[in-house]
KOLTOR-621783 format. One record per residue (C-alpha): x, y, z. Coordinates in steps of 0.02 Angstrom, whole numbers, m for minus. Layout:
[r [X Y Z]]
...
//
This chain:
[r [3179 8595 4035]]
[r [3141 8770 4028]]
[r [3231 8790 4206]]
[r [3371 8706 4155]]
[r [3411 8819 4019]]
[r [3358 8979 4139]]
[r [3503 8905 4262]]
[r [3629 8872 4130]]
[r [3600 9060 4062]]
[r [3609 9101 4218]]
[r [3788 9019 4254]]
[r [3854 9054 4117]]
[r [3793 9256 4133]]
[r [3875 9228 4317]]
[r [4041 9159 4250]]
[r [4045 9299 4137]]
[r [4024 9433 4262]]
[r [4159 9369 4360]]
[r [4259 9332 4218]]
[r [4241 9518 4206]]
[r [4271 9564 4370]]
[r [4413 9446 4402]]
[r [4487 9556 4211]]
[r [4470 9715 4291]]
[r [4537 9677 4470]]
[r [4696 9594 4383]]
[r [4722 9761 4275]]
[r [4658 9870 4401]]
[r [4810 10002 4488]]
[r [4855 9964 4664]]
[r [4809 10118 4792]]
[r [5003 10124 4844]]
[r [5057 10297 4854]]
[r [5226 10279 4867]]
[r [5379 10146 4801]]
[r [5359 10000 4874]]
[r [5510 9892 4876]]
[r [5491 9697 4928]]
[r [5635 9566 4952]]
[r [5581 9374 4862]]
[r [5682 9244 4935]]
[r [5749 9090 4807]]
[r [5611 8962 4835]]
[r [5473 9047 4866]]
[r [5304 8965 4793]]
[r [5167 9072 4720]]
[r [5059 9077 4891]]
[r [5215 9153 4983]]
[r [5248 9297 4863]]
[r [5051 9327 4842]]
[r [5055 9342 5045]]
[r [5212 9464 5035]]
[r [5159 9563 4912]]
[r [4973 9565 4989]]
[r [5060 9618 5147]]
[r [5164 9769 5070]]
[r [5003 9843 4994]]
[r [5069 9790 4825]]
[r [4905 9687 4767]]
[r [4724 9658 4886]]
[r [4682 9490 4800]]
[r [4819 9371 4824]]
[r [4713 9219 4786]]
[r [4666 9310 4617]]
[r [4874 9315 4596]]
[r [4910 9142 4638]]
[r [4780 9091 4516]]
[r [4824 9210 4375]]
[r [4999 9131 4395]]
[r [4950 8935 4390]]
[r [4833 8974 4220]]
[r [4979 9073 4145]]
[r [5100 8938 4180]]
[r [5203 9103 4281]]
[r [5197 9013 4441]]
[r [5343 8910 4403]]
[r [5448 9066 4337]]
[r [5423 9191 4482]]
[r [5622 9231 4526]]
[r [5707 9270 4673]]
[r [5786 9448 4688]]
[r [5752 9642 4761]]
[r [5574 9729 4664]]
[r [5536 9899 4677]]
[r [5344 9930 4615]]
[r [5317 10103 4580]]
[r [5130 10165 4637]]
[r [4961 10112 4529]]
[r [5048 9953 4457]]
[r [4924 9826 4421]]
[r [4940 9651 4464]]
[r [4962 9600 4305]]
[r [5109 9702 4278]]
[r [5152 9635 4467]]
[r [5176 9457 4402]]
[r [5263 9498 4243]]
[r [5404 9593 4315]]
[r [5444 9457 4453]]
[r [5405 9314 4322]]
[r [5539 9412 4207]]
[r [5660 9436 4348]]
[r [5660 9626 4331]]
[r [5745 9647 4487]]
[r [5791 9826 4581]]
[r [5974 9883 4535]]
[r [6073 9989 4683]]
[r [6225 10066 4636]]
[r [6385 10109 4704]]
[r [6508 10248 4677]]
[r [6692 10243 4674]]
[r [6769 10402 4664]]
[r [6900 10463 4579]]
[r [7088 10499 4693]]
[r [7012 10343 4830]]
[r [7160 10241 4873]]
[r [7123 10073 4881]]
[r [7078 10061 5086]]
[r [6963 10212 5072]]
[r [6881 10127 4918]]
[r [6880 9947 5031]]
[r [6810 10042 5172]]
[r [6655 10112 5049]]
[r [6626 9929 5007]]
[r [6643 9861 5178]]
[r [6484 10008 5201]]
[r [6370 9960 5072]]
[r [6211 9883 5157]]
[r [6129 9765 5024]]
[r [6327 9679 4960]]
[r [6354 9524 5073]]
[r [6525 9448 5108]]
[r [6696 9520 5188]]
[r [6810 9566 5025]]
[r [6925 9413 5025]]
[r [7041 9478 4890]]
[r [7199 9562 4881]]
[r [7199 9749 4817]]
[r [7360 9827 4760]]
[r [7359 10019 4761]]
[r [7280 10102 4599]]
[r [7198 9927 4526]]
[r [7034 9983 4562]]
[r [6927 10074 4416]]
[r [6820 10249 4484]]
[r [6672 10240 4444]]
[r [6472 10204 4467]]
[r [6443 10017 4482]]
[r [6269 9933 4480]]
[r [6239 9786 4580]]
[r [6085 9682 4650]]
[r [6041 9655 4845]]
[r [6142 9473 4885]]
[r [6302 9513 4773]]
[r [6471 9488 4843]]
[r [6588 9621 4907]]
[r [6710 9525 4797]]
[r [6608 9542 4633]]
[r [6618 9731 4652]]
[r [6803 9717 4670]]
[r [6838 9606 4532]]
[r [6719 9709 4398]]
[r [6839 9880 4454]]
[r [6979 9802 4442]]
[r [6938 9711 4266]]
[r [6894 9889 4226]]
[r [7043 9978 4269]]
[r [7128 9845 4159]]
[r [7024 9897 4001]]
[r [7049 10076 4008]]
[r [7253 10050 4041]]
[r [7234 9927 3889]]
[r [7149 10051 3793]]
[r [7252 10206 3840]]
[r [7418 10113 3811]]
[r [7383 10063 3643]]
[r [7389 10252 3588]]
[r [7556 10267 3485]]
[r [7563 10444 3541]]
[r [7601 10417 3724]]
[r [7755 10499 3799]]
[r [7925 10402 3805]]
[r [7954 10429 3968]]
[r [7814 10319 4034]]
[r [7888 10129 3996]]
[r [7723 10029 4030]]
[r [7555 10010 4107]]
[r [7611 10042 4289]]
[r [7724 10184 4256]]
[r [7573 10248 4174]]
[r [7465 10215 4299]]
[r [7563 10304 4426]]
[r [7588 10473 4342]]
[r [7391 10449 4332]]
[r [7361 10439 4531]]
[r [7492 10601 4540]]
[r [7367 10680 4414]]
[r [7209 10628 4488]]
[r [7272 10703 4659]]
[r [7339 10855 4604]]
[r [7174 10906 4496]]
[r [7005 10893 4498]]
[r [6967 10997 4341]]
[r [6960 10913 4178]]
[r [6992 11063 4082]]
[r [7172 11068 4189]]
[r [7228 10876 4180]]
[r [7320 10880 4015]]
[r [7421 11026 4069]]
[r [7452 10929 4230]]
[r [7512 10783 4151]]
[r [7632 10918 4044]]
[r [7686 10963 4205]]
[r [7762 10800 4239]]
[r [7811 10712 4070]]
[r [7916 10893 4034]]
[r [8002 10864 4219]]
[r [8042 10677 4182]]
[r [8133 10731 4013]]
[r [8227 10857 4102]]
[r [8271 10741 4228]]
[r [8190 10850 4363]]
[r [8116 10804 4519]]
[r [7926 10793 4520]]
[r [7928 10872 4682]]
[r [7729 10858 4701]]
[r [7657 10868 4867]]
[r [7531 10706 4859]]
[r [7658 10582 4855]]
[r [7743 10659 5025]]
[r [7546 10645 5080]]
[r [7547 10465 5031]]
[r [7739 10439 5107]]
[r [7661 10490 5276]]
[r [7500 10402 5271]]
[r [7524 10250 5157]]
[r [7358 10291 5091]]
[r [7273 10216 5254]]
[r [7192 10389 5322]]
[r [7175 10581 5260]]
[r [7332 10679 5335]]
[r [7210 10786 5436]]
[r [7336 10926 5424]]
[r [7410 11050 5314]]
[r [7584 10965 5234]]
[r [7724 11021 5336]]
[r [7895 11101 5259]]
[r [7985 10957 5366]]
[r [7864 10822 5305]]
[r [7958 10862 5126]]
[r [8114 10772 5203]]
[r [8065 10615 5265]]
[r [8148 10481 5195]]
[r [8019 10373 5083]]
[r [8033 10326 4892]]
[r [7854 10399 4870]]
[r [7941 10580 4938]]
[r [7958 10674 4758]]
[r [8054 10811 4831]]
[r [8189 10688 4889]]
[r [8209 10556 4743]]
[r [8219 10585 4558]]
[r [8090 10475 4438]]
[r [7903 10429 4486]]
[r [7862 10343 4659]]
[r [7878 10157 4666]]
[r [7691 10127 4659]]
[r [7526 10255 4628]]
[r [7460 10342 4771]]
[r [7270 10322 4716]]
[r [7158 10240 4588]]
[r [7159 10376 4462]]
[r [7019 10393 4340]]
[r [6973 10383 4152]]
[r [7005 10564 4128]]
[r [7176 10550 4227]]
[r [7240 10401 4138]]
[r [7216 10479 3971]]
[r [7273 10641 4016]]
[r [7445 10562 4034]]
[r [7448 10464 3852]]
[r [7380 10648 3780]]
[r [7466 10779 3895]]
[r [7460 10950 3812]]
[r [7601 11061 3719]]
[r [7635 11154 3845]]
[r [7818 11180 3911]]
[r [7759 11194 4084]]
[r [7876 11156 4219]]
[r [7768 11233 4361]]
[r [7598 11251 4432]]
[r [7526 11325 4583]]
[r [7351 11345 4663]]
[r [7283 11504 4610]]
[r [7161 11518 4759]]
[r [7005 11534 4651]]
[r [6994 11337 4629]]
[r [7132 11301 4490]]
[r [7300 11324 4439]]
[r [7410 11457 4351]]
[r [7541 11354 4264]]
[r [7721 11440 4218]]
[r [7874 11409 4106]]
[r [8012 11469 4229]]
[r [8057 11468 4422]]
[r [8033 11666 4418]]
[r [7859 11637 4343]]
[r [7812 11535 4467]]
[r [7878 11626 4603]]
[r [7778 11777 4550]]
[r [7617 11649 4554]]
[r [7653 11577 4727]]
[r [7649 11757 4786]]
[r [7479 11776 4698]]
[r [7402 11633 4802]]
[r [7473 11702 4945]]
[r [7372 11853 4898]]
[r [7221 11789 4864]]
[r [7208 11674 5025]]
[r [7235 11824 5104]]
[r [7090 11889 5030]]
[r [7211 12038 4924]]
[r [7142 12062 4722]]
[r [7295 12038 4625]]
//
Protein backbone atom coordinates (compact mmCIF):
# COMPACT_ATOMS: atom_id res chain seq x y z
CA UNK A 1 0.00 0.00 0.00
CA UNK A 2 2.97 1.97 0.51
CA UNK A 3 3.11 2.51 -3.46
CA UNK A 4 -0.16 3.50 -3.64
CA UNK A 5 0.20 6.31 -1.38
CA UNK A 6 3.86 7.19 -3.12
CA UNK A 7 1.63 7.47 -6.54
CA UNK A 8 -1.18 9.39 -5.07
CA UNK A 9 1.51 11.95 -3.52
CA UNK A 10 2.86 11.85 -6.45
CA UNK A 11 -0.38 12.91 -8.53
CA UNK A 12 -1.49 15.00 -6.50
CA UNK A 13 2.28 16.91 -6.23
CA UNK A 14 1.87 16.64 -10.27
CA UNK A 15 -1.60 18.27 -10.33
CA UNK A 16 -0.27 20.87 -8.23
CA UNK A 17 2.62 21.78 -10.32
CA UNK A 18 0.54 22.18 -13.17
CA UNK A 19 -2.06 23.77 -11.33
CA UNK A 20 0.79 26.15 -10.90
CA UNK A 21 1.98 26.34 -14.14
CA UNK A 22 -1.34 26.45 -15.87
CA UNK A 23 -1.77 29.96 -12.87
CA UNK A 24 1.18 31.51 -14.14
CA UNK A 25 0.79 30.96 -17.98
CA UNK A 26 -2.91 32.40 -17.63
CA UNK A 27 -1.45 35.63 -15.75
CA UNK A 28 1.65 35.61 -17.55
CA UNK A 29 2.11 39.03 -20.27
CA UNK A 30 1.99 38.18 -23.88
CA UNK A 31 5.50 39.03 -25.81
CA UNK A 32 3.41 41.45 -28.27
CA UNK A 33 5.27 44.51 -28.79
CA UNK A 34 2.93 46.47 -30.32
CA UNK A 35 -1.29 47.02 -30.35
CA UNK A 36 -2.73 44.35 -31.60
CA UNK A 37 -6.18 44.86 -32.85
CA UNK A 38 -8.47 41.64 -33.74
CA UNK A 39 -12.05 41.62 -35.34
CA UNK A 40 -14.62 38.70 -33.34
CA UNK A 41 -17.37 37.88 -35.53
CA UNK A 42 -21.15 37.30 -33.74
CA UNK A 43 -21.09 33.53 -33.25
CA UNK A 44 -17.94 32.71 -32.73
CA UNK A 45 -17.39 29.67 -30.13
CA UNK A 46 -14.51 29.71 -27.68
CA UNK A 47 -12.11 27.42 -30.01
CA UNK A 48 -12.49 30.10 -32.87
CA UNK A 49 -11.50 33.17 -30.84
CA UNK A 50 -8.69 31.05 -28.94
CA UNK A 51 -7.39 30.24 -32.71
CA UNK A 52 -7.68 34.09 -33.69
CA UNK A 53 -6.27 35.41 -30.95
CA UNK A 54 -3.45 32.52 -30.94
CA UNK A 55 -2.89 33.59 -34.52
CA UNK A 56 -2.48 37.49 -33.82
CA UNK A 57 0.20 36.76 -31.14
CA UNK A 58 -2.35 37.79 -28.55
CA UNK A 59 -2.08 34.47 -26.28
CA UNK A 60 0.47 31.01 -27.11
CA UNK A 61 -1.89 28.58 -25.25
CA UNK A 62 -5.22 28.63 -26.81
CA UNK A 63 -6.27 25.31 -25.35
CA UNK A 64 -5.31 26.83 -21.84
CA UNK A 65 -8.00 29.80 -23.03
CA UNK A 66 -10.71 27.66 -24.17
CA UNK A 67 -10.47 25.84 -20.94
CA UNK A 68 -10.11 28.82 -18.62
CA UNK A 69 -13.36 29.97 -20.38
CA UNK A 70 -15.60 26.62 -19.99
CA UNK A 71 -14.49 26.48 -15.94
CA UNK A 72 -15.35 30.21 -15.62
CA UNK A 73 -18.62 29.78 -17.25
CA UNK A 74 -16.99 32.93 -19.83
CA UNK A 75 -17.31 30.75 -22.79
CA UNK A 76 -20.87 31.49 -23.24
CA UNK A 77 -20.31 35.40 -22.76
CA UNK A 78 -17.38 36.04 -25.20
CA UNK A 79 -19.09 39.03 -27.51
CA UNK A 80 -18.77 39.95 -30.88
CA UNK A 81 -17.15 43.40 -31.67
CA UNK A 82 -13.50 45.24 -32.69
CA UNK A 83 -10.54 44.58 -29.48
CA UNK A 84 -7.53 46.36 -29.36
CA UNK A 85 -5.00 44.53 -26.73
CA UNK A 86 -2.35 46.75 -25.80
CA UNK A 87 1.23 44.80 -25.39
CA UNK A 88 2.00 42.37 -22.14
CA UNK A 89 -1.79 41.71 -21.52
CA UNK A 90 -2.25 38.47 -19.98
CA UNK A 91 -4.72 36.03 -20.96
CA UNK A 92 -6.64 36.44 -18.22
CA UNK A 93 -7.19 39.99 -18.80
CA UNK A 94 -7.63 38.64 -22.66
CA UNK A 95 -10.88 36.84 -21.71
CA UNK A 96 -12.28 39.41 -19.43
CA UNK A 97 -12.30 42.24 -21.79
CA UNK A 98 -13.99 40.16 -24.72
CA UNK A 99 -16.27 38.34 -22.05
CA UNK A 100 -17.21 42.11 -20.92
CA UNK A 101 -17.62 43.33 -24.44
CA UNK A 102 -14.97 46.05 -24.03
CA UNK A 103 -14.87 46.66 -27.56
CA UNK A 104 -12.36 49.28 -29.57
CA UNK A 105 -14.12 52.75 -30.10
CA UNK A 106 -13.01 54.77 -33.55
CA UNK A 107 -14.11 58.13 -33.81
CA UNK A 108 -15.13 60.52 -36.27
CA UNK A 109 -14.84 64.23 -36.67
CA UNK A 110 -17.27 66.65 -38.03
CA UNK A 111 -16.01 69.96 -38.36
CA UNK A 112 -17.28 72.99 -37.77
CA UNK A 113 -18.49 75.42 -41.29
CA UNK A 114 -19.01 71.53 -43.31
CA UNK A 115 -22.12 71.87 -45.28
CA UNK A 116 -24.03 69.00 -45.21
CA UNK A 117 -22.48 67.15 -48.66
CA UNK A 118 -18.92 67.77 -47.46
CA UNK A 119 -19.97 66.29 -44.02
CA UNK A 120 -21.91 63.19 -46.18
CA UNK A 121 -18.87 62.83 -48.21
CA UNK A 122 -16.59 62.37 -44.73
CA UNK A 123 -19.08 59.67 -43.79
CA UNK A 124 -19.32 58.05 -47.12
CA UNK A 125 -15.05 57.84 -46.26
CA UNK A 126 -15.02 56.33 -43.03
CA UNK A 127 -13.65 52.67 -43.40
CA UNK A 128 -15.05 50.62 -40.37
CA UNK A 129 -19.16 52.44 -40.74
CA UNK A 130 -21.11 50.05 -43.11
CA UNK A 131 -24.17 51.10 -45.08
CA UNK A 132 -24.85 53.98 -47.86
CA UNK A 133 -26.56 57.01 -45.70
CA UNK A 134 -30.22 56.42 -46.64
CA UNK A 135 -31.51 59.58 -45.02
CA UNK A 136 -32.34 62.93 -46.02
CA UNK A 137 -30.03 65.86 -44.76
CA UNK A 138 -31.25 69.40 -44.91
CA UNK A 139 -28.48 72.04 -44.84
CA UNK A 140 -27.18 72.99 -41.22
CA UNK A 141 -29.08 69.84 -39.31
CA UNK A 142 -25.99 68.23 -38.69
CA UNK A 143 -24.12 68.81 -35.13
CA UNK A 144 -19.87 69.44 -35.50
CA UNK A 145 -18.35 67.54 -33.63
CA UNK A 146 -16.20 64.25 -32.52
CA UNK A 147 -18.44 61.18 -32.65
CA UNK A 148 -17.44 57.69 -31.33
CA UNK A 149 -18.62 54.74 -33.00
CA UNK A 150 -17.78 50.85 -33.16
CA UNK A 151 -16.52 48.87 -36.44
CA UNK A 152 -20.20 47.49 -38.04
CA UNK A 153 -22.27 50.77 -37.17
CA UNK A 154 -24.38 52.33 -39.78
CA UNK A 155 -23.59 55.41 -41.80
CA UNK A 156 -27.15 56.29 -40.73
CA UNK A 157 -26.53 56.02 -36.92
CA UNK A 158 -23.82 58.68 -37.27
CA UNK A 159 -26.27 60.86 -39.03
CA UNK A 160 -29.09 60.52 -36.80
CA UNK A 161 -26.85 61.06 -33.36
CA UNK A 162 -25.60 64.75 -35.24
CA UNK A 163 -28.57 65.61 -36.12
CA UNK A 164 -30.34 64.71 -32.60
CA UNK A 165 -27.45 66.81 -31.45
CA UNK A 166 -27.82 69.81 -33.36
CA UNK A 167 -31.41 69.69 -32.02
CA UNK A 168 -30.24 69.83 -28.28
CA UNK A 169 -27.93 72.62 -28.52
CA UNK A 170 -30.71 74.82 -30.71
CA UNK A 171 -33.10 73.66 -27.82
CA UNK A 172 -30.76 74.74 -25.34
CA UNK A 173 -29.59 78.03 -26.93
CA UNK A 174 -33.18 79.12 -27.70
CA UNK A 175 -34.40 78.85 -24.35
CA UNK A 176 -32.07 81.83 -23.31
CA UNK A 177 -34.55 84.82 -22.67
CA UNK A 178 -31.77 87.08 -23.68
CA UNK A 179 -31.64 86.26 -27.37
CA UNK A 180 -31.97 89.06 -29.91
CA UNK A 181 -35.50 89.96 -31.36
CA UNK A 182 -34.56 89.87 -34.57
CA UNK A 183 -34.00 86.12 -34.78
CA UNK A 184 -37.90 84.68 -34.72
CA UNK A 185 -37.06 80.90 -34.12
CA UNK A 186 -34.76 77.98 -34.26
CA UNK A 187 -33.97 78.22 -38.04
CA UNK A 188 -33.57 81.88 -38.24
CA UNK A 189 -31.18 81.18 -35.55
CA UNK A 190 -29.59 78.60 -37.04
CA UNK A 191 -28.83 80.49 -40.09
CA UNK A 192 -27.19 83.60 -38.65
CA UNK A 193 -25.08 80.69 -36.97
CA UNK A 194 -23.73 79.10 -40.42
CA UNK A 195 -23.01 83.06 -41.53
CA UNK A 196 -21.01 83.14 -38.21
CA UNK A 197 -19.33 79.91 -38.38
CA UNK A 198 -18.08 80.90 -41.99
CA UNK A 199 -17.06 84.19 -41.43
CA UNK A 200 -14.82 83.26 -38.14
CA UNK A 201 -12.87 80.79 -36.88
CA UNK A 202 -11.76 82.55 -33.65
CA UNK A 203 -13.80 82.14 -30.63
CA UNK A 204 -12.58 85.16 -29.04
CA UNK A 205 -14.19 87.09 -32.39
CA UNK A 206 -17.72 85.22 -32.74
CA UNK A 207 -19.76 87.37 -30.39
CA UNK A 208 -18.64 90.47 -32.11
CA UNK A 209 -19.53 88.69 -35.36
CA UNK A 210 -22.83 87.90 -34.41
CA UNK A 211 -23.00 91.94 -33.30
CA UNK A 212 -22.15 92.45 -36.67
CA UNK A 213 -25.26 91.02 -37.95
CA UNK A 214 -28.10 91.34 -35.24
CA UNK A 215 -27.04 95.45 -35.31
CA UNK A 216 -27.51 95.24 -39.40
CA UNK A 217 -30.91 93.38 -39.09
CA UNK A 218 -32.23 96.24 -36.65
CA UNK A 219 -31.12 98.77 -38.96
CA UNK A 220 -32.64 97.08 -41.68
CA UNK A 221 -29.28 96.80 -43.49
CA UNK A 222 -28.13 94.35 -45.83
CA UNK A 223 -25.88 91.65 -44.40
CA UNK A 224 -23.86 91.92 -47.37
CA UNK A 225 -21.41 88.96 -46.21
CA UNK A 226 -19.43 87.27 -48.72
CA UNK A 227 -20.21 83.37 -47.67
CA UNK A 228 -23.64 83.37 -48.63
CA UNK A 229 -22.65 84.68 -52.38
CA UNK A 230 -20.03 81.55 -51.90
CA UNK A 231 -22.92 79.34 -51.07
CA UNK A 232 -25.31 81.14 -53.95
CA UNK A 233 -22.63 79.93 -56.45
CA UNK A 234 -21.88 76.57 -55.18
CA UNK A 235 -25.03 75.38 -53.31
CA UNK A 236 -22.69 74.06 -50.81
CA UNK A 237 -21.78 71.04 -53.20
CA UNK A 238 -17.88 71.99 -53.75
CA UNK A 239 -15.24 74.74 -52.40
CA UNK A 240 -15.42 77.82 -54.94
CA UNK A 241 -11.75 77.13 -55.82
CA UNK A 242 -11.41 80.83 -56.51
CA UNK A 243 -11.18 84.12 -55.00
CA UNK A 244 -15.05 85.70 -54.89
CA UNK A 245 -15.45 87.82 -57.82
CA UNK A 246 -16.91 91.63 -57.67
CA UNK A 247 -19.52 90.28 -60.40
CA UNK A 248 -20.27 87.09 -58.41
CA UNK A 249 -21.89 89.85 -55.80
CA UNK A 250 -24.73 90.29 -58.46
CA UNK A 251 -26.02 87.14 -59.29
CA UNK A 252 -29.41 86.77 -58.70
CA UNK A 253 -29.94 84.12 -55.69
CA UNK A 254 -31.88 84.67 -52.29
CA UNK A 255 -28.67 83.39 -50.49
CA UNK A 256 -26.78 86.70 -52.33
CA UNK A 257 -26.65 89.18 -49.10
CA UNK A 258 -25.49 91.98 -51.12
CA UNK A 259 -28.65 91.79 -53.27
CA UNK A 260 -31.62 90.99 -50.79
CA UNK A 261 -32.38 92.49 -47.43
CA UNK A 262 -32.99 89.86 -44.28
CA UNK A 263 -31.01 86.48 -43.75
CA UNK A 264 -30.76 83.82 -46.68
CA UNK A 265 -33.61 81.41 -46.99
CA UNK A 266 -31.71 78.52 -45.45
CA UNK A 267 -27.94 78.25 -43.55
CA UNK A 268 -25.05 77.83 -45.65
CA UNK A 269 -23.23 75.29 -43.19
CA UNK A 270 -23.71 73.32 -40.00
CA UNK A 271 -22.47 75.88 -37.63
CA UNK A 272 -21.14 74.87 -34.30
CA UNK A 273 -21.74 75.11 -30.49
CA UNK A 274 -19.68 78.18 -30.20
CA UNK A 275 -21.49 79.74 -33.35
CA UNK A 276 -24.95 79.02 -32.25
CA UNK A 277 -24.46 80.64 -28.95
CA UNK A 278 -22.59 83.43 -30.14
CA UNK A 279 -25.82 84.55 -31.84
CA UNK A 280 -28.29 84.17 -28.53
CA UNK A 281 -25.18 86.20 -26.61
CA UNK A 282 -23.73 88.56 -29.33
CA UNK A 283 -21.66 91.28 -27.69
CA UNK A 284 -22.39 95.21 -27.00
CA UNK A 285 -20.75 96.29 -29.54
CA UNK A 286 -22.35 98.77 -32.16
CA UNK A 287 -20.41 97.27 -34.89
CA UNK A 288 -21.70 97.60 -38.30
CA UNK A 289 -18.42 96.47 -40.07
CA UNK A 290 -15.60 94.06 -40.07
CA UNK A 291 -12.77 93.33 -42.27
CA UNK A 292 -9.82 90.84 -42.39
CA UNK A 293 -6.96 92.41 -40.82
CA UNK A 294 -4.39 90.19 -42.64
CA UNK A 295 -2.77 88.89 -39.43
CA UNK A 296 -5.60 86.11 -39.04
CA UNK A 297 -8.64 88.19 -37.54
CA UNK A 298 -10.74 91.04 -37.87
CA UNK A 299 -10.71 94.83 -37.03
CA UNK A 300 -14.34 95.60 -36.48
CA UNK A 301 -15.65 99.45 -36.97
CA UNK A 302 -18.67 101.66 -36.09
CA UNK A 303 -18.86 103.70 -39.40
CA UNK A 304 -18.37 103.28 -43.30
CA UNK A 305 -15.22 105.73 -42.96
CA UNK A 306 -13.85 103.38 -40.26
CA UNK A 307 -14.03 100.69 -42.23
CA UNK A 308 -12.81 102.12 -45.21
CA UNK A 309 -9.65 103.15 -43.40
CA UNK A 310 -9.43 99.20 -42.30
CA UNK A 311 -9.96 97.77 -45.80
CA UNK A 312 -6.98 99.89 -46.77
CA UNK A 313 -5.04 98.36 -43.84
CA UNK A 314 -5.54 94.78 -45.23
CA UNK A 315 -4.65 95.95 -48.39
CA UNK A 316 -1.45 96.92 -46.68
CA UNK A 317 -0.64 94.20 -44.92
CA UNK A 318 -1.23 91.57 -47.85
CA UNK A 319 1.03 93.61 -49.45
CA UNK A 320 3.39 92.95 -46.93
CA UNK A 321 3.39 97.20 -45.85
CA UNK A 322 3.48 97.66 -41.57
CA UNK A 323 0.66 99.89 -40.96
Amino acid sequence: MAWLKGLLLAAIVFAAGMAIYFYHQFNLPNNCREETMIMIDKGAGSRQVAKKLTEAGVISHPLLFRLSARLSGLDKHLKAGEYVFLPGISMREVLDVISRGEVHYRQITLPEGLTAAQMLRLIAAEPALEGEVTLEVAEGELLPETYSYVRGDSRDSIVRRARAAMQRVLEDAWAQKSRPEMIKDRHQLLILASIVEKETGLTSERADVAAVFVNRLRRGMKLQTDPTVIYALTEGKTELGRPLYKKDLTVDSPYNTYKYYGLPPGPICNPGREAIWAVVKPSDADYLYFVASGKGGHRFSRSLNEHNRNVGLYKKALNGIRD
